[in-house]
C-alpha positions in Angstrom: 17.9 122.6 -183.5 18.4 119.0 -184.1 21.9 119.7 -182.6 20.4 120.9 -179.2 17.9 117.4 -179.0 21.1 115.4 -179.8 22.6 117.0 -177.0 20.0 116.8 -174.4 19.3 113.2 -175.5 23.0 112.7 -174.5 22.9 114.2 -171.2 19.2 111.8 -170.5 21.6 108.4 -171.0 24.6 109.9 -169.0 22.1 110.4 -166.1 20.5 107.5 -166.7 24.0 105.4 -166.8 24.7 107.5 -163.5 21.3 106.2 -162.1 22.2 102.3 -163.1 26.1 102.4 -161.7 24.1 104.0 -158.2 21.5 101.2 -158.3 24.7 98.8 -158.4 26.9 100.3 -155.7 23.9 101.1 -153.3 23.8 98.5 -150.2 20.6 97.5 -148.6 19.6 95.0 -145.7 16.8 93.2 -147.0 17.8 89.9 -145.2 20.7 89.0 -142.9 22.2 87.3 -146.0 23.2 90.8 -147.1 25.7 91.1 -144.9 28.9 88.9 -144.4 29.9 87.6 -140.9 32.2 90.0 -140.5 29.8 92.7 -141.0 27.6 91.3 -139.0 30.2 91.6 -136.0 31.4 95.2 -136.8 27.6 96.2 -136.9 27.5 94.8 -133.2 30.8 95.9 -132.2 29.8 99.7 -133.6 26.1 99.6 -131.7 27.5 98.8 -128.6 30.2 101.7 -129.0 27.4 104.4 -130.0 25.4 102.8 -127.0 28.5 103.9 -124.1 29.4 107.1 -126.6 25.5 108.1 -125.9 25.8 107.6 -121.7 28.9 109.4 -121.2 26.7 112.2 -123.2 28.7 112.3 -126.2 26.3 113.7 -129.1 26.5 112.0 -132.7 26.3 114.1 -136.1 27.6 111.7 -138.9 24.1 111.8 -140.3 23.7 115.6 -140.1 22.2 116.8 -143.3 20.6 113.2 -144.4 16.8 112.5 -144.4 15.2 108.9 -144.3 11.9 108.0 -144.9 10.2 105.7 -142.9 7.1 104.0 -145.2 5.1 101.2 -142.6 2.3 99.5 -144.3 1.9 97.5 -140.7 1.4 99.7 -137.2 4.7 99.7 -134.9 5.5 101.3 -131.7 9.8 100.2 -131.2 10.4 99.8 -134.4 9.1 103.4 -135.6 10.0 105.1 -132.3 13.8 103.5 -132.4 14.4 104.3 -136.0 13.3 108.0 -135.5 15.6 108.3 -132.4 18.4 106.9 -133.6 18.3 109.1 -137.3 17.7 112.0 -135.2 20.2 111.0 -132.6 22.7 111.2 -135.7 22.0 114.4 -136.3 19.1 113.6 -139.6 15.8 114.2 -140.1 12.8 112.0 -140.4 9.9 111.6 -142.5 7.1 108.8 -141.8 4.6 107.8 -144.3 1.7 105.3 -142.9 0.1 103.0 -145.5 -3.0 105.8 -146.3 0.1 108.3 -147.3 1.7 106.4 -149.8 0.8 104.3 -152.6 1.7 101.2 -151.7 -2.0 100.4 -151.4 -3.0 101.9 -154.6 -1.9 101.4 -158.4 1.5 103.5 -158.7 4.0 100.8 -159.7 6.5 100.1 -156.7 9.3 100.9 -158.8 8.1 104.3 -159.6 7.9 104.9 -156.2 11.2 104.0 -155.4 12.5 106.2 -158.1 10.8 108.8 -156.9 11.3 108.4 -153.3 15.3 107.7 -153.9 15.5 111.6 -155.4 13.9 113.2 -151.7 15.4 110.9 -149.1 19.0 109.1 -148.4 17.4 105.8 -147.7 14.1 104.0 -147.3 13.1 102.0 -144.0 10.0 99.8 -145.3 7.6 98.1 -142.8 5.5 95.8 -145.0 3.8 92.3 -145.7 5.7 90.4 -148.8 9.3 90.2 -149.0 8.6 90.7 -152.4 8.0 94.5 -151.8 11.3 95.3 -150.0 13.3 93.6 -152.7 11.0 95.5 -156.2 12.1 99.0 -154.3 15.6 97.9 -153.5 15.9 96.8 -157.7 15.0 100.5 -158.1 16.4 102.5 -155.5 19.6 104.8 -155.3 19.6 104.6 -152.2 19.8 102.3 -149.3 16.3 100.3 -148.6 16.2 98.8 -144.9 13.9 96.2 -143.9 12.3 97.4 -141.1 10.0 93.8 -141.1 8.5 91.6 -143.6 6.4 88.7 -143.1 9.5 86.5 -144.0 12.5 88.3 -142.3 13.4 90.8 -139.8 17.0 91.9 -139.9 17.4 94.8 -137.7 15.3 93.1 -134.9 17.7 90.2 -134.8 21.1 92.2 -135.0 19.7 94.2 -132.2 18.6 91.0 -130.2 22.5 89.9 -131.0 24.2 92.3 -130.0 22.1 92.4 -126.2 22.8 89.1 -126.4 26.3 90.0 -126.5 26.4 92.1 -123.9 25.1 89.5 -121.0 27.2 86.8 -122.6 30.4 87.8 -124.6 31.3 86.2 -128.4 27.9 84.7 -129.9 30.1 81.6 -131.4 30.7 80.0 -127.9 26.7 80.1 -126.9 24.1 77.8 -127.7 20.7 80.2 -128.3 17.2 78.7 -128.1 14.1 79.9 -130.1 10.8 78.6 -129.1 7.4 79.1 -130.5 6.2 80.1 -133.9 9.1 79.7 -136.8 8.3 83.3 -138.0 10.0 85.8 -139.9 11.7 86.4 -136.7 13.3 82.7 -136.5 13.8 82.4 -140.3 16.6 85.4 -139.5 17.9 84.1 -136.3 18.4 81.4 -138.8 20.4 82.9 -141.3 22.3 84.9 -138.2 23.4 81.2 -136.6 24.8 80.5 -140.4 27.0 83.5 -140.6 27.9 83.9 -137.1 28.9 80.6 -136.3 27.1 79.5 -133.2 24.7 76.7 -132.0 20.9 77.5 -132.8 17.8 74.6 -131.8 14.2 75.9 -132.4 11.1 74.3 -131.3 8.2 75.0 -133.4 4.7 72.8 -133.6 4.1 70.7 -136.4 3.1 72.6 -139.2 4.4 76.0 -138.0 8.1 75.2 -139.1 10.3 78.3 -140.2 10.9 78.5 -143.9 12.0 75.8 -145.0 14.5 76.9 -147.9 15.9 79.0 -146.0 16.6 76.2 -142.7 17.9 74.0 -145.7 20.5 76.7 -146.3 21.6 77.1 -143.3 22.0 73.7 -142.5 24.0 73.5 -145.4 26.4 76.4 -144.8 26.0 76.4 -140.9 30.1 75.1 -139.1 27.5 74.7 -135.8 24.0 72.7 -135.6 21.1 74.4 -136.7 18.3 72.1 -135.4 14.5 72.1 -135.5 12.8 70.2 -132.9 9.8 69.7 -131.8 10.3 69.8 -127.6 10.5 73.4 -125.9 12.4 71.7 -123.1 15.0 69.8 -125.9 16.2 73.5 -127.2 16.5 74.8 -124.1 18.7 72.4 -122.6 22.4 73.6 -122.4 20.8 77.4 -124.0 22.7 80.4 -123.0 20.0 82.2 -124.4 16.3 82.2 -125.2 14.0 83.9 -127.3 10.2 83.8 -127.9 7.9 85.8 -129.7 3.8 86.3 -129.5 2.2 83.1 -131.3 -0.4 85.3 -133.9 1.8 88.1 -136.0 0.0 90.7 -137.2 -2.7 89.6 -140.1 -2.6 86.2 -138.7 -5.6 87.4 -135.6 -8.6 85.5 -137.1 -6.0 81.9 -136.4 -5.4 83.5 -132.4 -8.1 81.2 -130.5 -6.7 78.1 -132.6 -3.0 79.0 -132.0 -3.5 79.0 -128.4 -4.4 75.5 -128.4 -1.6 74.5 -130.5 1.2 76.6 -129.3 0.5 76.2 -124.9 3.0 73.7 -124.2 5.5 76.1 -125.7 4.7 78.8 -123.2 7.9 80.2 -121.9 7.0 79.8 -118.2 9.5 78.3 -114.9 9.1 75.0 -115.9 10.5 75.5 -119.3 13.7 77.5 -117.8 14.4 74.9 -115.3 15.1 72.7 -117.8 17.8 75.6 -119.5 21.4 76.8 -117.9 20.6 78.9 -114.4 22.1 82.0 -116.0 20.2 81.6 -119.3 18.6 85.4 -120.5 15.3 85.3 -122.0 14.4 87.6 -124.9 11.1 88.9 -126.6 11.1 91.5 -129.2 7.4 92.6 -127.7 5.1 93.4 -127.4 4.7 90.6 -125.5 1.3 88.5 -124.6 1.6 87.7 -120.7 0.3 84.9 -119.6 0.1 83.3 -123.2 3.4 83.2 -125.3 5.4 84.1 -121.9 4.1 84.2 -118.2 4.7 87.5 -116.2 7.2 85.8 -113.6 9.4 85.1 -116.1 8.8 88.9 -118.1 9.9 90.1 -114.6 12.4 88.6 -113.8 16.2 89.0 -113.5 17.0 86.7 -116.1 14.7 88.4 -118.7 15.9 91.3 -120.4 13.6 92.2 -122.6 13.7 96.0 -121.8 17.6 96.4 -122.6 17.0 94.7 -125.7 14.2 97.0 -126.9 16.2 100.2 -125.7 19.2 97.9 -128.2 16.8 98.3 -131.1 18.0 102.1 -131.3 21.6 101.9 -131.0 21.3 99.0 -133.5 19.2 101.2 -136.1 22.1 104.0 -135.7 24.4 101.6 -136.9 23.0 100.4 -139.7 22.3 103.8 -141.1 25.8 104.9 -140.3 27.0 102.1 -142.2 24.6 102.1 -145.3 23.8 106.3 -145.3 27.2 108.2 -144.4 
């Protein structure tokens, strides 16, 4: 009897040995600093090959057989919409969990969850408010945890915004790209992407509405091209081969919108502000997008905006990321 416990007792530490060498091979994207510049590129260079596979009607299967499971704590239309396509355009399957189907807003620790959650699906794709949540389920995980947004980075979003840059303008390291307006999770990654990429990055937030600081410092430090913050729209846009702009309240910051509209309407991203950019400079926003406030609807229309190519990007991004982390 004592024999059979001894035995079974050995088998819970092998699988629990198993479970700690997984946790330690298992790659996730909780920031852009996950990846190396190199990967960065081949994560570009690999969505913009699955984007021409899909029009010449070639039909993906690498992920047949794999399920994610997409858990949003905050609402999305692209982001929930692209991810679903691109898992089923792989040949995968899908399951979404809203914030009232999990319990992330109840008392289950988050690192039970992931446990649990990393023995039914082959990777996670979190939504959420604190960083701090992405990075407890990726400590616990087996498999692959994708950060899908937090309130301090948004990974995907920018590799998808990189590679349509890419595609208007060739090699990211020989443009200059501008980021204007709020320095949100959204400019704390196009941060870190101007660090490891190696081109020329100038924001222009309003005092007091700076992008994380520790993570500018870094990039300063690191960065072989000037990462700048200033506080003149028109400044970073001068010489800009590209320039982005995002709404000026993220969601849970509505109750500051009336006061943010005072502070943020010089940095409207209207004619005047792209006369004083490059003729040929794009202009992107990950939308949705606020016409008339962040963005005026002339420029939203018009031919150098292309804001719809990089939202249909956001899915041929996501397919590459799952290839890379899931298959």
């Amino acid at each position: 009897m004592s024999v059979a416990r001894s035995s079974k007792a050995r088998g819970g530490v092998k699988r629990r040995v198993n479970e700690s060498q997984v946790r330690a091979m298992t790659r996730h994207i909780l920031s852009l600093n996950d990846f190396s510049s190199q990967e960065m590129q081949e994560l570009v260079d690999r969505a913009i090959e699955l984007k021409s596979e899909r029009k010449k009607g070639i039909n993906h299967s690498q992920l047949s057989g794999r399920i994610i499971g997409l858990v949003f704590e905050k609402p999305s239309t692209r982001t929930r919409v692209s991810f679903e396509s691109a898992m089923y355009g792989m040949g995968g399957q899908v399951i979404f969990l809203s914030a009232r189907d999990t319990q992330l807003a109840r008392s289950e620790p988050l690192k039970d969850m992931s446990r649990v959650m990393s023995r039914y699906v082959d990777g996670m794709v979190i939504r959420t408010f604190g960083q701090e949540v992405v990075e407890e389920l990726a400590r616990y995980a087996t498999v692959p945890v994708i950060n899908a947004l937090t309130d301090l980075h948004h990974p995907c979003q920018v590799l998808s915004d990189i590679m349509t840059v890419v595609e208007e303008k060739g090699p990211i390291n020989a443009l200059k790209i501008a980021w204007v307006g709020d320095g949100n999770n959204m400019a704390n990654s196009w941060i870190e992407a101007a660090a490891l990429m190696d081109f020329e990055l100038t924001l222009a937030c309003p005092e007091g509405y700076d992008p994380d600081p520790d993570i500018l410092k870094r990039a300063q430090v690191s960065a072989s091209k000037a990462v700048t913050l200033v506080r003149d729209p028109h400044k970073a846009v001068a010489g800009a081969d590209a320039l982005n702009v995002d709404v000026w309240a993220s969601m849970g910051q509505e109750e500051e919108q009336v006061e943010r509209l005072k502070i943020f309407e010089t940095y409207q991203v209207n004619q005047r502000l792209l006369d004083s950019g490059k003729p040929e400079m794009i202009v992107l926003h990950c939308l949705p997008a606020h016409r008339e406030e962040e963005i005026t609807e002339d420029v939203l229309e018009s031919d150098q905006s292309v804001v719809f190519d990089q939202a249909e990007n956001k899915m041929h991004m996501h397919k590459a990321i799952l290839e890379k982390l899931i298959s």
